[in-house]
BASEMI-182262 format. One record per atom (N, C-alpha, C, CB): residue in one letter; chain; atom name; x, y, z. Coordinates in Angstrom, 3 decimals. Glycine has a CB too. Layout:
<palos>
- rest, kette, atom, px, py, pz
- A, A, CA, X, Y, Z
...
</palos>
This chain:
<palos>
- rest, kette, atom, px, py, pz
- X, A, N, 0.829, -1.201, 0.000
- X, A, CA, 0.000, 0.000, 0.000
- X, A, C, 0.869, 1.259, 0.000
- X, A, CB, -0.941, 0.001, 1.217
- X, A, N, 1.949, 1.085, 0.699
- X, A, CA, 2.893, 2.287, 1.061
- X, A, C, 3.877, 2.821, -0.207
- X, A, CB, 3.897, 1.777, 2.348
- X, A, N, 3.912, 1.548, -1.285
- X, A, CA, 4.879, 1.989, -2.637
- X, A, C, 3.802, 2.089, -3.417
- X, A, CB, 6.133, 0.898, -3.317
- X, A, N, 2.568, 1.726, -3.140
- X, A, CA, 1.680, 2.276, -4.631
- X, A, C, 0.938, 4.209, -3.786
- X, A, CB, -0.374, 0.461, -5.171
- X, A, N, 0.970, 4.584, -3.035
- X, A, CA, 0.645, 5.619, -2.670
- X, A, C, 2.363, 6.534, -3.073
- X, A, CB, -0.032, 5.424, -1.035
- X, A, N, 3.304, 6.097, -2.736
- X, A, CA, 4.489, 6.628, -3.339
- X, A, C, 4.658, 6.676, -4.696
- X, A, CB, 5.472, 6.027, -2.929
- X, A, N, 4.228, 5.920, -5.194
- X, A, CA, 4.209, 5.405, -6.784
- X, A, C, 3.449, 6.745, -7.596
- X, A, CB, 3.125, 3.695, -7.004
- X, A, N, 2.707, 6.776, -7.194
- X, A, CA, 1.328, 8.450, -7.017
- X, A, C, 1.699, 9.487, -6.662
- X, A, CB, 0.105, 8.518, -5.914
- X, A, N, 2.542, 9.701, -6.010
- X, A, CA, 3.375, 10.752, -5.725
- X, A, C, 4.670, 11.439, -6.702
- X, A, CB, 3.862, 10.288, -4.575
- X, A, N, 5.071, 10.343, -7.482
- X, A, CA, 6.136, 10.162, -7.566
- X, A, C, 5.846, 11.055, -9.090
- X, A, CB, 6.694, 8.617, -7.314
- X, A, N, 4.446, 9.821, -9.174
- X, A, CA, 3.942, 10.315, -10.686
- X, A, C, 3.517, 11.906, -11.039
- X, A, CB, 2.586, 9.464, -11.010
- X, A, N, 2.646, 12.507, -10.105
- X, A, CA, 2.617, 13.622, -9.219
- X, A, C, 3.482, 14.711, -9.743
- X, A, CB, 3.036, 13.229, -7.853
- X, A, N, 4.692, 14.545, -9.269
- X, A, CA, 5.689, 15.068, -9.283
- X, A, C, 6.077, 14.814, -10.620
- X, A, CB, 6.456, 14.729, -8.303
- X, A, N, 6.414, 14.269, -11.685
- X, A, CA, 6.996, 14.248, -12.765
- X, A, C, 5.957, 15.036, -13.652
- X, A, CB, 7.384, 12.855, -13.153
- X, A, N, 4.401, 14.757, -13.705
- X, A, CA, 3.648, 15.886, -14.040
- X, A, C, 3.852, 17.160, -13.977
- X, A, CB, 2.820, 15.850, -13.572
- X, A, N, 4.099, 17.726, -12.799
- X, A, CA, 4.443, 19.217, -12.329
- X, A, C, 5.917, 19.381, -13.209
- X, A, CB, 4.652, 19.395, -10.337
- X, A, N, 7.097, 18.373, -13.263
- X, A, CA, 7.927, 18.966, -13.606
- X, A, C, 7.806, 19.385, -15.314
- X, A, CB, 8.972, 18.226, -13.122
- X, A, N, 6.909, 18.371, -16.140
- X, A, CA, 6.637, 18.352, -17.466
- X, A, C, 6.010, 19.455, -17.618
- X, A, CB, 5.968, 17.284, -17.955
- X, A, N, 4.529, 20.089, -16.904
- X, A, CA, 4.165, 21.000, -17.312
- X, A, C, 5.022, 22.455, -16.759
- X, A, CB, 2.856, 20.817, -17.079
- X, A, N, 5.707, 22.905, -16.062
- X, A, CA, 6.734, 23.405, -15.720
- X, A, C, 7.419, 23.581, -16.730
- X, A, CB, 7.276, 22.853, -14.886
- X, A, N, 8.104, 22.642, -17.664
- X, A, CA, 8.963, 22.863, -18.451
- X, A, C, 8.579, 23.430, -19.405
- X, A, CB, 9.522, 22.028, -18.717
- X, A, N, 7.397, 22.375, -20.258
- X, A, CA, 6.634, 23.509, -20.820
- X, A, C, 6.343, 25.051, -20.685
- X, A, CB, 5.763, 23.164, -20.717
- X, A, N, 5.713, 24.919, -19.565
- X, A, CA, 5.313, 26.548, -19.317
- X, A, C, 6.622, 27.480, -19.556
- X, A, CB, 4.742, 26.836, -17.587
- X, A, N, 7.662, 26.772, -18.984
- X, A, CA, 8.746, 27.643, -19.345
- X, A, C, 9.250, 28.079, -20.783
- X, A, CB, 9.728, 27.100, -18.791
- X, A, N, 9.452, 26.794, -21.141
- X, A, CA, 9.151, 27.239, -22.993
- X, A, C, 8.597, 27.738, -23.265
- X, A, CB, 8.812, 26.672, -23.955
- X, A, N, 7.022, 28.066, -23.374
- X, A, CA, 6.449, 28.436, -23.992
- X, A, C, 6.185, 30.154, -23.452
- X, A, CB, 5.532, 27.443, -24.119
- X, A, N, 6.720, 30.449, -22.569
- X, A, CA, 6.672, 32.009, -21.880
- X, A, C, 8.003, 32.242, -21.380
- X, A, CB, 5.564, 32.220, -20.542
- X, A, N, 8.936, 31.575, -21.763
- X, A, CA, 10.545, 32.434, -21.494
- X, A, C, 11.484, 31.977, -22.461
- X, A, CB, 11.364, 32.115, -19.920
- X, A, N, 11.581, 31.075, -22.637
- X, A, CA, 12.546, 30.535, -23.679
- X, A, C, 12.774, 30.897, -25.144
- X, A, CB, 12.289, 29.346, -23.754
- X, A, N, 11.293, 30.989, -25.648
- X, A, CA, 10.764, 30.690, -26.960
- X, A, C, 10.932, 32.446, -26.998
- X, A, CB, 9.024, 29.711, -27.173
- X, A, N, 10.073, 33.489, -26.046
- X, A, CA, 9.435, 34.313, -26.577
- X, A, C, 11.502, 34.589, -26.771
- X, A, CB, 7.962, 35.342, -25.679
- X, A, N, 12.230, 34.216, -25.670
- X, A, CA, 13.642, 34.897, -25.730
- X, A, C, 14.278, 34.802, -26.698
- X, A, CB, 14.488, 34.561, -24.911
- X, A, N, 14.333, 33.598, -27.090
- X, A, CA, 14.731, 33.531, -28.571
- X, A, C, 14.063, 34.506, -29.829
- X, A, CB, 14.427, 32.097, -28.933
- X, A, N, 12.912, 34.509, -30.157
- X, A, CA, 11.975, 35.555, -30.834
- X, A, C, 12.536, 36.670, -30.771
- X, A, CB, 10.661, 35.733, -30.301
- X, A, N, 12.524, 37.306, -29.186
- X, A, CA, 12.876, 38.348, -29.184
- X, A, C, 14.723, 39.226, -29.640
- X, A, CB, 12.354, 38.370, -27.995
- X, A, N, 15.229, 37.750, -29.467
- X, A, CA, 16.493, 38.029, -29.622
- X, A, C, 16.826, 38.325, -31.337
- X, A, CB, 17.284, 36.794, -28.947
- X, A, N, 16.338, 37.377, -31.553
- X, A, CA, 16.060, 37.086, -33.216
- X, A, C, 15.837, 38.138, -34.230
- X, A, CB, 14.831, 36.301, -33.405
- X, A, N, 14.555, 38.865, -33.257
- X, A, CA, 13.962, 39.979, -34.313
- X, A, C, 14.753, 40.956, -34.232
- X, A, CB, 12.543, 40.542, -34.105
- X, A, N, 15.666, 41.298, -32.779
- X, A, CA, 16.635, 41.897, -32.662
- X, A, C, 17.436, 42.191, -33.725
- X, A, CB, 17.142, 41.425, -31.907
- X, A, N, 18.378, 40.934, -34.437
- X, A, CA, 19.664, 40.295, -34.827
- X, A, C, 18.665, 40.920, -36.605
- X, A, CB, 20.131, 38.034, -34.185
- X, A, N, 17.470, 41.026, -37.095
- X, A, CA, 17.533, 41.017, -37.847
- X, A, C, 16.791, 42.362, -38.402
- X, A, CB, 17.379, 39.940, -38.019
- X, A, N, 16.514, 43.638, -37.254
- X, A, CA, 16.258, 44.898, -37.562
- X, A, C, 14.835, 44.882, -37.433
- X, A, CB, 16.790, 45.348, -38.856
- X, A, N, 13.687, 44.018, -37.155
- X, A, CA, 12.472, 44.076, -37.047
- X, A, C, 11.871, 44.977, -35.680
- X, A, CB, 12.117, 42.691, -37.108
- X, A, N, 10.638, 45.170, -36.199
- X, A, CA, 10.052, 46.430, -35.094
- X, A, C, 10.213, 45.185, -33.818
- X, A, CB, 7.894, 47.279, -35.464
- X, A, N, 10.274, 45.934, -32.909
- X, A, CA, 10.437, 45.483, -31.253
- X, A, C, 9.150, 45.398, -30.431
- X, A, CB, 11.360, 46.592, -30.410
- X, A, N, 7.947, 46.214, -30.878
- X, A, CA, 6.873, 46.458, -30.546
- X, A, C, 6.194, 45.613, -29.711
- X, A, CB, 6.348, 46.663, -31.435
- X, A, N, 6.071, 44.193, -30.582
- X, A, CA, 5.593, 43.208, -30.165
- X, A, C, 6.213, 42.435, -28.849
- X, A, CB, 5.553, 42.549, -31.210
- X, A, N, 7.446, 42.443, -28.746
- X, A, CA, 7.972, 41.662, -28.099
- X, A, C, 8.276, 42.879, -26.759
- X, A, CB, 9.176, 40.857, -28.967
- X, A, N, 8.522, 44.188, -26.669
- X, A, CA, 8.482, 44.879, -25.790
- X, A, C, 7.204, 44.386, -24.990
- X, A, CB, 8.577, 46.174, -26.249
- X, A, N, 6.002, 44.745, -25.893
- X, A, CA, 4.594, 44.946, -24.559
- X, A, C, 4.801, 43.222, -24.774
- X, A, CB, 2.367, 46.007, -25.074
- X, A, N, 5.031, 42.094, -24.811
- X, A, CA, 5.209, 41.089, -24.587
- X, A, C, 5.816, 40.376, -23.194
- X, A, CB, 5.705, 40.968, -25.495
- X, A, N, 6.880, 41.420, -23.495
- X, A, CA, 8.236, 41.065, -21.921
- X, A, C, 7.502, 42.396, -20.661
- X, A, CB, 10.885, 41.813, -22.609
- X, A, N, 6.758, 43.261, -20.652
- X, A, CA, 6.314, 44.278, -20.633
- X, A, C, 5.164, 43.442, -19.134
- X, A, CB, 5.787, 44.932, -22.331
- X, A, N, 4.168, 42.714, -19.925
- X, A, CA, 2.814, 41.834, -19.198
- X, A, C, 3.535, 40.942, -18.754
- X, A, CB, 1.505, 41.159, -20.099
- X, A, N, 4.737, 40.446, -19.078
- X, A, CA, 5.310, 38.866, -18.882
- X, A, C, 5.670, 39.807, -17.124
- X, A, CB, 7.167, 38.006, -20.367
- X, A, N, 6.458, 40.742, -17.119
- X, A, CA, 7.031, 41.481, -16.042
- X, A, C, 5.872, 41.650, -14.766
- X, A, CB, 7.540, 42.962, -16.677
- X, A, N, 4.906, 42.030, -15.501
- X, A, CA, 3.959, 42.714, -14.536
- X, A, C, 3.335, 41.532, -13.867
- X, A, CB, 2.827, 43.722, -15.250
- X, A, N, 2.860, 40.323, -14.951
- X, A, CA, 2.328, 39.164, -14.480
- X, A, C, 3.576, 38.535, -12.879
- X, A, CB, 2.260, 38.008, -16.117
- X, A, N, 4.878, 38.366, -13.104
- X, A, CA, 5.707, 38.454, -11.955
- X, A, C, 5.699, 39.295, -10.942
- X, A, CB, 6.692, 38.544, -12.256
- X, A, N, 5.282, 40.477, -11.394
- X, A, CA, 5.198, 41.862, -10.183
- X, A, C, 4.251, 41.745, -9.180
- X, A, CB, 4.770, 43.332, -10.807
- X, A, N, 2.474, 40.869, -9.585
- X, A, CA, 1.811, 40.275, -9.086
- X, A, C, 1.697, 39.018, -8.294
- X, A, CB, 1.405, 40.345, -9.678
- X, A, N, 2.464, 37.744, -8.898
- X, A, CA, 2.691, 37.269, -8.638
- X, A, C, 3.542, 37.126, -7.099
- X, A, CB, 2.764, 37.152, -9.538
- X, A, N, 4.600, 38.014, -7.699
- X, A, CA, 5.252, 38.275, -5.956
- X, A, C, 4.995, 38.980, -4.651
- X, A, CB, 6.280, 38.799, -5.978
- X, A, N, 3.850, 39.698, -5.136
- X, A, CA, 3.240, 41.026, -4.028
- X, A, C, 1.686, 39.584, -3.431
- X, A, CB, 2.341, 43.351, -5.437
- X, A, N, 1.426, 38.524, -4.217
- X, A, CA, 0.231, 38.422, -3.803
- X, A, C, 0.730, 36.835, -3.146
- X, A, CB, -1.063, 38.644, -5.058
- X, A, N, 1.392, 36.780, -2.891
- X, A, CA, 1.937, 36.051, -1.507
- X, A, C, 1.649, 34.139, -1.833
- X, A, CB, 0.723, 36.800, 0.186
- X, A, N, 1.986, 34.003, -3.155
- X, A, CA, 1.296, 32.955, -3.955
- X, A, C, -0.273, 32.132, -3.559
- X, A, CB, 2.378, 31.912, -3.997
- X, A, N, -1.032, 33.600, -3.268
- X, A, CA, -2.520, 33.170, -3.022
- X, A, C, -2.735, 32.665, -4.790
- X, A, CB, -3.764, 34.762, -2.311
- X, A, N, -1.898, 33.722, -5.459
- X, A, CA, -2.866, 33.533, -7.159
- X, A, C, -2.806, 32.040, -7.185
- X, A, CB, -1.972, 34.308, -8.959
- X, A, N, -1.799, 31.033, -7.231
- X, A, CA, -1.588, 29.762, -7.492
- X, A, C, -2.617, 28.805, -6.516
- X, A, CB, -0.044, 29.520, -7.288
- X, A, N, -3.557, 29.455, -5.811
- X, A, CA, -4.483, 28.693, -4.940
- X, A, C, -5.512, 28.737, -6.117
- X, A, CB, -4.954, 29.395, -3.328
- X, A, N, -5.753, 29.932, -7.237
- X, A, CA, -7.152, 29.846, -7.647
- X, A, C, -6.909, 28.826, -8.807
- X, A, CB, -7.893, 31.351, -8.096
- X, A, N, -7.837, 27.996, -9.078
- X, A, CA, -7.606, 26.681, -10.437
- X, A, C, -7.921, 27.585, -11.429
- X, A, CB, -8.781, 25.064, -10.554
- X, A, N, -6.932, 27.064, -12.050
- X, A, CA, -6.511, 27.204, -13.709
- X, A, C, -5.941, 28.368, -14.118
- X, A, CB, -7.673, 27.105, -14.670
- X, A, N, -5.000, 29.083, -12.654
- X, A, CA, -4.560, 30.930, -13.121
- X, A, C, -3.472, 30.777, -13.503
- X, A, CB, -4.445, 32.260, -11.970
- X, A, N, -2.650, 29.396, -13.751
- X, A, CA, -1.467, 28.962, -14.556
- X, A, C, -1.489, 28.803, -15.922
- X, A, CB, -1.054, 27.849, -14.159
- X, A, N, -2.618, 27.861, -16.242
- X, A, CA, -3.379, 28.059, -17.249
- X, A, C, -3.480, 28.755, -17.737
- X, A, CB, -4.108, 27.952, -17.260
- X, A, N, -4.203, 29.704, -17.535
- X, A, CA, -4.815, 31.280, -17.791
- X, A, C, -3.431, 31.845, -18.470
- X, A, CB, -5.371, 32.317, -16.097
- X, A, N, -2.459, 32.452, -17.144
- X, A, CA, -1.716, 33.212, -17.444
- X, A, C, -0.219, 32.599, -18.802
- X, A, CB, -1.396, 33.649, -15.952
- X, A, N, -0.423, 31.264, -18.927
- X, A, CA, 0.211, 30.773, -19.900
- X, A, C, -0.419, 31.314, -21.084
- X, A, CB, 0.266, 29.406, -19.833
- X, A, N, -1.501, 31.112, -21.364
- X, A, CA, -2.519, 31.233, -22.406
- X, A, C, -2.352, 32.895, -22.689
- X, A, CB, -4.177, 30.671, -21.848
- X, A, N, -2.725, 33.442, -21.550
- X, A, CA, -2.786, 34.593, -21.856
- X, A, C, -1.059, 35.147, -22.625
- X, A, CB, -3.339, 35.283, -20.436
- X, A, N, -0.126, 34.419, -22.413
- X, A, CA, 0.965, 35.397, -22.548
- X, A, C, 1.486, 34.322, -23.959
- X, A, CB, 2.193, 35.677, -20.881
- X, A, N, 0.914, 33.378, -24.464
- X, A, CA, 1.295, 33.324, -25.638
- X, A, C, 0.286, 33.976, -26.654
- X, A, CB, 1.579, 32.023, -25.869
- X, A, N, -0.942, 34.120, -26.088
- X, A, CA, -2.243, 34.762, -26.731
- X, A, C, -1.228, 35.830, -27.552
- X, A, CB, -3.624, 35.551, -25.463
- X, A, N, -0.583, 36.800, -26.145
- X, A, CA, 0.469, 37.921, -26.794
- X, A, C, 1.512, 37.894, -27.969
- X, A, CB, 1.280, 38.247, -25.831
- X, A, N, 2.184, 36.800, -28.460
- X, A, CA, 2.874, 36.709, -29.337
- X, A, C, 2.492, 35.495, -30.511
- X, A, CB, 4.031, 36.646, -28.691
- X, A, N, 0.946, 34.936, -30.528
- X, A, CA, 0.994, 33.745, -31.493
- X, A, C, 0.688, 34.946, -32.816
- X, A, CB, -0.408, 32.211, -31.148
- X, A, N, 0.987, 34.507, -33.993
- X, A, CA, 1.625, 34.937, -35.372
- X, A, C, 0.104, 35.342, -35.759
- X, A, CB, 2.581, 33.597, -36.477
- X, A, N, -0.889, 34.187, -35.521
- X, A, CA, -2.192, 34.786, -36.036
- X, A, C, -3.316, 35.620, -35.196
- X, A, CB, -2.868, 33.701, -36.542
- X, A, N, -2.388, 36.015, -33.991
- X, A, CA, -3.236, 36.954, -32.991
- X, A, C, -2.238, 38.101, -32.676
- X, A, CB, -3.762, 36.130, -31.480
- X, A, N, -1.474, 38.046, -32.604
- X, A, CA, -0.455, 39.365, -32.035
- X, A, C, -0.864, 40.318, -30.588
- X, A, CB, -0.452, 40.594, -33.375
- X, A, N, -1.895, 39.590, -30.061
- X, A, CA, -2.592, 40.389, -28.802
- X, A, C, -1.492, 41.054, -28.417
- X, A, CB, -3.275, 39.520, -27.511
- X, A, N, -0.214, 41.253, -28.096
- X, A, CA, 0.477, 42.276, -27.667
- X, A, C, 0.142, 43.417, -28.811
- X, A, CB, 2.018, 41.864, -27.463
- X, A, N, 0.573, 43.959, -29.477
- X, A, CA, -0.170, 44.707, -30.272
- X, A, C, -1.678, 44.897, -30.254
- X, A, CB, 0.127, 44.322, -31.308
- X, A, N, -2.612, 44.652, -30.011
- X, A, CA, -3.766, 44.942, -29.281
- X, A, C, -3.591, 45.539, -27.949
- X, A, CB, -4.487, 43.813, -29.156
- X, A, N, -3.254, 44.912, -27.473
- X, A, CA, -2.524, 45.799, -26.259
- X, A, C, -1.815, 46.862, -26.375
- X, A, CB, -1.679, 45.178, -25.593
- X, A, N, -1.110, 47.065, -26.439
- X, A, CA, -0.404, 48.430, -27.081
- X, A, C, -1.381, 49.419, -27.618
- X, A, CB, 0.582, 48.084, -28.340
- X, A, N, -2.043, 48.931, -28.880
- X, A, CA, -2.983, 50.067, -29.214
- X, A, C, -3.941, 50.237, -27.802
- X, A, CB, -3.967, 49.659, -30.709
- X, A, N, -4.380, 49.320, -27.435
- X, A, CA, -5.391, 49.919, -25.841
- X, A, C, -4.701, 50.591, -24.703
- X, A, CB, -6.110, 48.584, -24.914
- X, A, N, -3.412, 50.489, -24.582
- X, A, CA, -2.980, 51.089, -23.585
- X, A, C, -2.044, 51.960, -23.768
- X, A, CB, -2.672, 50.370, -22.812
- X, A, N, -1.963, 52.704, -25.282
- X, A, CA, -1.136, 53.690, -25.785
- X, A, C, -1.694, 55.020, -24.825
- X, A, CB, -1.306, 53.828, -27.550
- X, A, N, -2.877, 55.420, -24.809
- X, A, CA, -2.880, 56.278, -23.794
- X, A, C, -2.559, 56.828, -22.508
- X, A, CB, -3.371, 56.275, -23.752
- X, A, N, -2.221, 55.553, -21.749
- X, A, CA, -1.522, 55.175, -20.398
- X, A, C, -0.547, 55.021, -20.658
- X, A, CB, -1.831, 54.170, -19.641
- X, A, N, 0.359, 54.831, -21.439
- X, A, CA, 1.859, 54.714, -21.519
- X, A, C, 2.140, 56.267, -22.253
- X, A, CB, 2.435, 53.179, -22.545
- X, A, N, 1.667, 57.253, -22.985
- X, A, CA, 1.954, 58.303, -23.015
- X, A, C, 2.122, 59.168, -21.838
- X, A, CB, 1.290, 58.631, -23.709
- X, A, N, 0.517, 59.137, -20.812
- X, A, CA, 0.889, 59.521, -19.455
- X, A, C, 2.187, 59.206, -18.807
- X, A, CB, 0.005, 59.023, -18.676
- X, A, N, 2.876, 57.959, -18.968
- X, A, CA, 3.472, 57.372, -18.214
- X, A, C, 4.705, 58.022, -18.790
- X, A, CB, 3.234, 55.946, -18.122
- X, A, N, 5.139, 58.657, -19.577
- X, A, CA, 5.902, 59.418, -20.775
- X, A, C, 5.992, 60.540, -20.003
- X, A, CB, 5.161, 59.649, -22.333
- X, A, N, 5.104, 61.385, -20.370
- X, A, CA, 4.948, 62.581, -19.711
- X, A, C, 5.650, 62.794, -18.293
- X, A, CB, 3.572, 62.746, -19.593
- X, A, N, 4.989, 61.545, -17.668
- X, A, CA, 5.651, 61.829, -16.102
- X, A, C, 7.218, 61.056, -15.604
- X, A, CB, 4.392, 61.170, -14.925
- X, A, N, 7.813, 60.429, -17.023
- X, A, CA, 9.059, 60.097, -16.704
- X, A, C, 10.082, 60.807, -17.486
- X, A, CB, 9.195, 58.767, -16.812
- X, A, N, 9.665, 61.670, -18.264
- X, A, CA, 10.511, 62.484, -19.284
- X, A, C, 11.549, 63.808, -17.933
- X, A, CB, 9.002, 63.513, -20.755
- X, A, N, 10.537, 64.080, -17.183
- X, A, CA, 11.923, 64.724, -16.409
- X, A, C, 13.008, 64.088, -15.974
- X, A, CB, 11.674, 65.298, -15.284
- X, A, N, 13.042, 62.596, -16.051
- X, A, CA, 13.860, 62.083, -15.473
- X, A, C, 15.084, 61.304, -16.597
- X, A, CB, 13.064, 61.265, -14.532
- X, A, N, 14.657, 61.579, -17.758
- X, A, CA, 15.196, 61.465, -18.782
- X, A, C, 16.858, 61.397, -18.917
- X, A, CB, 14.636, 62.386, -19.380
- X, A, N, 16.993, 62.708, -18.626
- X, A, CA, 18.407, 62.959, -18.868
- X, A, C, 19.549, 62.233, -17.668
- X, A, CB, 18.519, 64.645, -18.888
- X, A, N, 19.053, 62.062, -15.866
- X, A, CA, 19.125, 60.915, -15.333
- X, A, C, 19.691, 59.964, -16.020
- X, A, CB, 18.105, 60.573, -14.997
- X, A, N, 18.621, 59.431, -16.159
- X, A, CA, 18.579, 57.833, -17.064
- X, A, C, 19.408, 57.340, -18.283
- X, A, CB, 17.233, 57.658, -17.702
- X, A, N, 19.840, 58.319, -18.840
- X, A, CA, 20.801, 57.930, -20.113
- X, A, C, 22.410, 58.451, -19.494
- X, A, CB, 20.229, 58.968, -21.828
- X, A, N, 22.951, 58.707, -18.480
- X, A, CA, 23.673, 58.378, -18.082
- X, A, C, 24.277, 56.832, -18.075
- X, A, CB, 23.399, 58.889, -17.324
- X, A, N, 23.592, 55.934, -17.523
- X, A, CA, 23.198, 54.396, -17.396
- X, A, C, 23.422, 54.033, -19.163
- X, A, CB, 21.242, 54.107, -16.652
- X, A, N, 22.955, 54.568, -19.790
- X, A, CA, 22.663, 53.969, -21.795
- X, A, C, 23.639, 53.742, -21.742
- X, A, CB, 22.252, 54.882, -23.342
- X, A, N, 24.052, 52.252, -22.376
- X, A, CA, 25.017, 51.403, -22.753
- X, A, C, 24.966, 51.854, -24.276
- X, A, CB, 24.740, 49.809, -22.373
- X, A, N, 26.617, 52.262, -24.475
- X, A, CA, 26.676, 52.857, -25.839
- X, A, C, 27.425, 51.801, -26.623
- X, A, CB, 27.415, 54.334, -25.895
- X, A, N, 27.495, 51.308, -27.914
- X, A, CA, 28.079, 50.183, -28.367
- X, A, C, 29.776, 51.074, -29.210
- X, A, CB, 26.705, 49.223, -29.584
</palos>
């Protein structure tokens, strides 16, 4: 009884690590490569900015909410879905995004532009 309840466990555990890996591919690996890629070959950045942009914020949440989110079913799910939603070829939802939240990121412009000249101190010049 005691190695087939381990046996279940065991199995358990190799599940979590498969979808894990996945998840990682499919929201760090992949988009990194993409992003590196489009880099290397002069393409707009757009996509892959508000991409790494939600990928950030989705972590920013994640860490402030004390991993209650991972109590609610299927917000792994979700937030997988949601963050390739952002870069699949025949949806581009980051770009949807962007156009919806171009107004809030201009604000967000406005109120970091004094700090501008600051900040490019730091610019890595090639």
């Amino acid at each position: 009884m005691h190695i087939y309840i381990i046996n279940i466990y065991i199995q358990k555990e190799i599940e979590k690590m498969w979808c894990c890996l996945i998840s990682s591919y499919a929201t760090l690996f992949y988009p990194l490569q993409k992003t590196y890629q489009s880099y290397q070959l002069g393409e707009n950045q757009t996509l892959w900015t508000i991409y790494w942009i939600v990928s950030i914020y989705f972590c920013f949440i994640e860490s402030f909410s004390f991993g209650l989110l991972f109590y609610i079913p299927g917000y792994e799910t979700i937030k997988v879905l949601v963050l390739i939603w952002l870069y699949h070829s025949e949806y581009q939802g980051a770009l949807l995004l962007g156009e919806k939240l171009s107004p809030i990121l201009n604000i967000l412009t406005k109120v970091i532009s004094p700090f501008k000249p600051k900040l490019e101190r730091f610019q890595v010049t090639q």
